[in-house]
N, C-alpha and C positions, 0 to 999 in steps of 0.2 A: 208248443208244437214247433213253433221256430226256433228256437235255441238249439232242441234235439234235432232239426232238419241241417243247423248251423255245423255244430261239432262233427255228424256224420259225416262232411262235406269234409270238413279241415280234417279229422282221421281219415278218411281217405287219399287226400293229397299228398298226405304224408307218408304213405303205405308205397304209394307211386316209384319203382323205382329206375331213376334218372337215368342211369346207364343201359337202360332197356328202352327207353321212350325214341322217337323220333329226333331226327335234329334238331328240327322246330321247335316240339313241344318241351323236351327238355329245360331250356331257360328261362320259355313263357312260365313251366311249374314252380321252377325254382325262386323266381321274381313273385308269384304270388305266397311262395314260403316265407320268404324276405317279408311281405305286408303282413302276412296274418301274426308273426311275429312280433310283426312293429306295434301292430295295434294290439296285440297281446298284452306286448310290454307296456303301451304307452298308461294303457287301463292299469295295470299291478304298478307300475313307478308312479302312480298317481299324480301323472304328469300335469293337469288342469288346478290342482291344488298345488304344484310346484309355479306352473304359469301364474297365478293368482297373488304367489310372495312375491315372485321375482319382478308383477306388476308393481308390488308396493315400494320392491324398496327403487325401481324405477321413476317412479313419480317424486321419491322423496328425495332423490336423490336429480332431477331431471333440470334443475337449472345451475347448480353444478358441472352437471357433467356437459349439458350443452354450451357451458360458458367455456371448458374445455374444446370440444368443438368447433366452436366461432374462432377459438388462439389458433388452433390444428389450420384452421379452412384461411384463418388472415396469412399465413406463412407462406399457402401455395396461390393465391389470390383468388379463393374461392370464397369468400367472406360474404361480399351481395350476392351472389349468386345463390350461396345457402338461404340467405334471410327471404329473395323473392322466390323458391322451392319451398320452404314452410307454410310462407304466406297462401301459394299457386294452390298446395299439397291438402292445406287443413280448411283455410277459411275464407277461399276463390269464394264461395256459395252464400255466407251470412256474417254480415256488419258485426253480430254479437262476436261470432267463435273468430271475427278479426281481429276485434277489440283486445282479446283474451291471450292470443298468440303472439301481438305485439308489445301488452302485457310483460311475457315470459322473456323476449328475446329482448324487451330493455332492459331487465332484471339481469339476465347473462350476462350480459353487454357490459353492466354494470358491474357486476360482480369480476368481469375478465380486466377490466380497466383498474381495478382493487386492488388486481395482486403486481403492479407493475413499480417498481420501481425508488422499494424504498422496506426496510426489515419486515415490516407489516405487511409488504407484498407478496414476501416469502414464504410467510405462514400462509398467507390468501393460496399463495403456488400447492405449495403441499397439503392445504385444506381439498384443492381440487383434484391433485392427483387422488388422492385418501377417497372422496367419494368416486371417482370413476373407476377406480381400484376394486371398490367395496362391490359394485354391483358384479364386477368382473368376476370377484371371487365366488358371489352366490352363484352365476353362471355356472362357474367351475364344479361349484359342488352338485347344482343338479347333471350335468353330464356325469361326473366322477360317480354318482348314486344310478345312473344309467349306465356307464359302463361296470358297475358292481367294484368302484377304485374306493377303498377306504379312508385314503391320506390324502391330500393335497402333496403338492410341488413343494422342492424347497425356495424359501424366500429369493433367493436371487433369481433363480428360470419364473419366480413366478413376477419377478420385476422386468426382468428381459422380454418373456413372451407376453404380459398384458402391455405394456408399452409398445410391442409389438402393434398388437388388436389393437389400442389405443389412438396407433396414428394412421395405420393404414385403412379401418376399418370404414373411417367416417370419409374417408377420399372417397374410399370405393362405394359409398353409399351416395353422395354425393354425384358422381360421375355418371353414375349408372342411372339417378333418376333426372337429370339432365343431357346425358350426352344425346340422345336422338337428337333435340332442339337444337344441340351447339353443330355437329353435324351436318344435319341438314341446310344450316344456314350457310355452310362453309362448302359444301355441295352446291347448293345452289349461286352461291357468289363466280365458283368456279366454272359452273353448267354452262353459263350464258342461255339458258332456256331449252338446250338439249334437249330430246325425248327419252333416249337412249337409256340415260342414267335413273330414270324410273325404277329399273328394278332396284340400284343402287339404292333409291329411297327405303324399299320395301326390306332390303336388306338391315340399314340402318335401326330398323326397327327393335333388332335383336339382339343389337349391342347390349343395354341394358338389363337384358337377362344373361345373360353373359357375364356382366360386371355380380350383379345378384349370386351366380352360381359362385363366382371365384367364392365372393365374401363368405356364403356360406359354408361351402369348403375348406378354407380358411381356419372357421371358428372351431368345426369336428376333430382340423387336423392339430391346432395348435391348445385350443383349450381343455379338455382332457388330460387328466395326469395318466396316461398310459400312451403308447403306439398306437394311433388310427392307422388302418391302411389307407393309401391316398385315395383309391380306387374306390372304396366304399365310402368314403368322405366326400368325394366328387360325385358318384349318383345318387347318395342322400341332397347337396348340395341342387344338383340338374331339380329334383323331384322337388322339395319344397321351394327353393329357392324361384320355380316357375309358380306355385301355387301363392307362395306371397307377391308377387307380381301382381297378377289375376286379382288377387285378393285386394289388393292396395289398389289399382285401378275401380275397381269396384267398388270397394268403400268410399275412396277420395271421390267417385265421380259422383254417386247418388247422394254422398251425405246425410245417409238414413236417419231420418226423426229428429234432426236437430232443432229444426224451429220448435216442435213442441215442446223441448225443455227452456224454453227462452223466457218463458211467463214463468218458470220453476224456479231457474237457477241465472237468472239475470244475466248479468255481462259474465259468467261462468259457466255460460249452456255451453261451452265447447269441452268440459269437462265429460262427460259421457261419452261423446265421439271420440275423446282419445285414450279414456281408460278403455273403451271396448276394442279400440284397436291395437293398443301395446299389449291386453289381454292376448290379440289375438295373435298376435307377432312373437310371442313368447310358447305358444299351444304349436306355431308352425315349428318353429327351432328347434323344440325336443321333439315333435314328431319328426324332425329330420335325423337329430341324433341314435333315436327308438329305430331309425330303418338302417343306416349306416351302421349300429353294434349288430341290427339281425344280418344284413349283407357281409359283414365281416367275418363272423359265426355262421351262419347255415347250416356249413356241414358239420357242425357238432352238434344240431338238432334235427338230424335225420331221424335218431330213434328215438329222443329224449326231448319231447316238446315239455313235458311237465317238470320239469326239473326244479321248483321250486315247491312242488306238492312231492318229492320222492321220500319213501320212508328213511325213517331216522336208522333201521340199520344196513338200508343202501348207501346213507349218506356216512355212517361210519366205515362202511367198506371202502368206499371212494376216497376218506382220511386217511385210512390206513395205506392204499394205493399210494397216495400223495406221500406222503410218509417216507415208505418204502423208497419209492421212485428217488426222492429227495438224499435217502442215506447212500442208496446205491452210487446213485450219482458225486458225491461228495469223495465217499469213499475212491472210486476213479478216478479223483482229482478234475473231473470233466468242471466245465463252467454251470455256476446255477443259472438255473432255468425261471424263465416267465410264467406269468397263469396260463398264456395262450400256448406255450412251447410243454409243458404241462397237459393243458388240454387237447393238445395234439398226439403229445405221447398214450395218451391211454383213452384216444376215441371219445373223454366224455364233454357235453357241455360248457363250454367256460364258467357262468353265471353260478354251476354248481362247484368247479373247480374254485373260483372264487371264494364262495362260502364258504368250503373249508379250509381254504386256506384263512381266510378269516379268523374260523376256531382255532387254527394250529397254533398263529400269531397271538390269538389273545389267552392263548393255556402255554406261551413260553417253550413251546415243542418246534417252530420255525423260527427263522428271522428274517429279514429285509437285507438284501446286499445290492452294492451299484456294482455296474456290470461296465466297465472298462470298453470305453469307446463307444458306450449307450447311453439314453437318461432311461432308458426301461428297468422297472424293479422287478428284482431277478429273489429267490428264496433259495436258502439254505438252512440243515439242523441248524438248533440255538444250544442242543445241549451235545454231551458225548452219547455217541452212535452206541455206544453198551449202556447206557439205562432206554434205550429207546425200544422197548417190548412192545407188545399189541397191548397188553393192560394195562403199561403206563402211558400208552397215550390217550385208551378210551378214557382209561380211569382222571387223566388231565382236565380232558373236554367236561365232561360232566363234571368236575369240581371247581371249575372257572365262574365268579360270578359267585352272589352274595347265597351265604348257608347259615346266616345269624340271625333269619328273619322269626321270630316269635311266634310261636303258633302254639294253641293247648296243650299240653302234658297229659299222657295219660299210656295206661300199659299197652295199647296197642301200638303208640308210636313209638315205645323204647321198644317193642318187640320186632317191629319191623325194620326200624335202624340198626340193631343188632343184628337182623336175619340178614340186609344188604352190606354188613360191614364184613359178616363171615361169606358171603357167595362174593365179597371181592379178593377177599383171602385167596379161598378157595381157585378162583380164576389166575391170579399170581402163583399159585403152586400147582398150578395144569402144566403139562407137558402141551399143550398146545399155545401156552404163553410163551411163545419164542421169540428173540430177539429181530427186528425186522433187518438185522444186516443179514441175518441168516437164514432169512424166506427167498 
């Protein structure tokens, strides 16, 4: 009964149309378009089983990459100041998940002291870039499988922009879960006991989520192999980025159930506490990517919420569109076009625009071109615009992919490979098998 009261609810809102509505209400619809999306997608990108690697190879990867962090934080002298925020952060509340934490951070320490100063240190250097690297790039690939992007970066943007992430990411993580305290101290040194600046205190407070939003902003706009807009990247960023706040405050303050693992997992009971919250930390960041791809798209899902369930010869229509679109435009000499420049041209879906482009890319019927004063991947034909008929591209798509697979013999299957190889014939000597420069 609820599921059917659910759907009712979401077909209706989508029925709503924006330009009719009040001024008010307008936004408010369209912002709940945005979530029901988000969480549409976050369900179908199987985003809690994407959160659940990217925990793993986090941990595997997590004294590494924080011995990175501790060089990043000695550079701008924020070195103690990170090591009593982990302490403050994780294991203010029990002697155990103390013991464990400073464990990890002499491990680091150790490990960061390794690569200093001699051939062997160099390998130590680029053993730690390689791991903070490594997780960067799973990052990349669950956003780029959100944004429906097939390829990664080339090696170099993808050495520039995670170096990027790399140094500024851990300041601003840093900054934002100490600056109140640092602040406040330097307020108050300055107050002389003031009343006045009271509100200045309360203001302070907000810093923090502020520094939180940039970071997340940030990761939308520069991790993704495609163009984020900034605008969708910054209210994805506002919305989770306050929810991990919340969330962290909340976790770090109560410290849920740790003592009871203490009798389990000895001086390692703080292992639960923090696999459940980089779980959780990794479930907020793709739900902030999942709202930023629907905020960026919307309105290409005014009519087409289902775009992932549309039949196979809508989805061949939509090919052929793309196709078309693609020769025309070649032919004019115009510049190729994006999925979303694409998906603008002809009203539908990105997510579905993508797909086929997808098919056209892997049946040899498009290509990948860089677009001159962009890093956006822009498409063009891959073959000449006269063998590019309507049948030889259907006929592409459907023969991409393995046709050698072994299956029984017998006369109905020669009969009906026969019957599909003459109704393909047949479809190549139609007068309706026209050339698509000539549609």
């Amino acid at each position: 009964m609820f599921p059917k009261i659910t759907n009712l609810i979401q077909s209706h809102i989508w029925k709503l149309p924006l330009d009719q509505l009040p001024r008010w209400q307008s936004p408010l619809i369209k912002q709940v378009r945005v979530f029901i999306l988000a969480f549409k997608g976050f369900n179908r990108d199987k985003c809690q089983l994407r959160a659940a690697a990217l925990t793993f190879y986090s941990i595997l990867s997590l004294i590494p990459v924080l011995a990175m962090v501790f060089g990043i934080a000695q550079g701008f002298g924020f070195e103690q100041k990170l090591e009593l925020l982990l302490q403050e952060k994780i294991a203010s509340r029990d002697m155990v998940a103390k013991e464990g934490v400073d464990w990890i951070i002499s491990k680091a320490k150790l490990l960061l002291e390794s690569t200093r100063g001699s051939l062997i240190a160099g390998v130590g250097l680029i053993v730690l870039m390689w791991a903070a690297t490594r997780v960067l790039r799973h990052i990349e690939a669950a956003l780029n499988d959100i944004w429906e992007i097939k390829n990664s970066r080339p090696w170099i943007r993808n050495f520039t922009d995670f170096l990027s992430v790399m140094v500024v990411a851990p300041i601003l993580f840093i900054l934002a879960q100490s600056a109140t305290v640092f602040i406040t101290a330097i307020i108050q040194n300055l107050s002389g006991g003031m009343e006045l600046l009271g509100y200045l205190f309360l203001l302070m407070k907000f810093v923090p989520f502020g520094l939180i939003w940039l970071l997340f902003t940030m990761i939308y706009v520069v991790v993704p192999n495609t163009k984020v807009s900034f605008k969708s990247a910054l209210i994805a960023g506002i919305i989770v980025g306050t929810i991990f706040q919340l969330s962290q405050w909340v976790f770090f303050k109560s410290q849920i159930g740790i003592s009871k693992y203490n009798a389990i997992y000895g001086s390692f009971a703080f292992l639960p506490l923090l696999l459940i919250w980089v779980q959780t930390a990794w479930l907020i960041l793709l739900l902030g990517a999942e709202i930023a791809f629907a905020n960026q798209h919307i309105n290409r899902y005014e009519f087409a919420l289902g775009s992932q369930e549309v039949k196979p010869s809508f989805k061949k229509l939509v090919t052929l569109l793309i196709t078309n679109l693609l020769v025309r435009n070649f032919l004019e000499a115009k510049s190729s076009l994006t999925a979303e420049e694409i998906s603008a041209v002809l009203h539908a879906p990105v997510r579905l625009v993508r797909q086929c482009i997808t098919d056209l890319m892997d049946s040899k019927i498009i290509s990948e071109v860089g677009r001159q004063g962009s890093q956006d991947t822009s498409y063009q034909p891959a073959r000449s615009v006269e063998d590019l008929s309507v049948s030889f591209v259907l006929q592409a798509i459907d023969e991409h992919g393995l046709g050698d697979i072994h299956i029984r013999e017998s006369g109905e299957s020669k009969r009906l490979s026969q019957a599909l190889e003459a109704l393909n014939q047949e479809i190549e000597r139609s007068p309706s098998n026209m050339l698509l420069k000539d549609i």
